[in-house]
N, C-alpha and C positions, 0 to 999 in steps of 0.2 A: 757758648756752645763750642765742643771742639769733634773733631770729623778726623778721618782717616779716608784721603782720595787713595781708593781700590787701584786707580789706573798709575798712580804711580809708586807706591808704595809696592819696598820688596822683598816684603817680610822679614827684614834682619833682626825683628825682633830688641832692639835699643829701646824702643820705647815702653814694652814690655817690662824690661828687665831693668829700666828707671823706676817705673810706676805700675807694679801688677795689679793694683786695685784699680787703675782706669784701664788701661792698655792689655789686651789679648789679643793670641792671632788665632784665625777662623781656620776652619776644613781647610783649604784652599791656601792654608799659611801669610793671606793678611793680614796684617795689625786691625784690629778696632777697634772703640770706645765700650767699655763695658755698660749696659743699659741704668745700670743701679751704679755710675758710679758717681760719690761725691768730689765734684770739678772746683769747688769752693775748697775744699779740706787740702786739696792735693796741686794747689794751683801753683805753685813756686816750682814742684815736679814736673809736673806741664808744661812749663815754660821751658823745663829743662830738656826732655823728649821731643819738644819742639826744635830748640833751638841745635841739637844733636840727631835729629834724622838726616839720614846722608843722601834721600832725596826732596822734601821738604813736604812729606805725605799729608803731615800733620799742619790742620791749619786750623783757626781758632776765629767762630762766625757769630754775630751780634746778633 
């Protein structure tokens, strides 16, 4: 499972614009996880949104 922490994320949108079929930003211009998105298909891209958030918003939970 992967999550976008609201409290630190600040909307720059990177993760977005890596992977728009997972990553969206909300009303409020937070990043989140798209409900329907496939985290299997696009998991090398994840890692990469992960590893380029420039506050580390994105975090990835068992």
């Amino acid at each position: 499972m992967v999550k976008v922490n609201e409290d630190v994320c600040i909307g720059c949108g990177a993760c977005q614009a890596l992977v728009s079929d997972v990553f969206d930003l909300n009303d409020d211009g937070f990043a989140y996880v798209k409900d329907d998105a496939d985290l299997s298909k696009y998991e090398e891209e994840i890692n990469e949104a992960i590893d380029n958030c420039p506050t580390g918003a994105i975090v990835r939970e068992d």
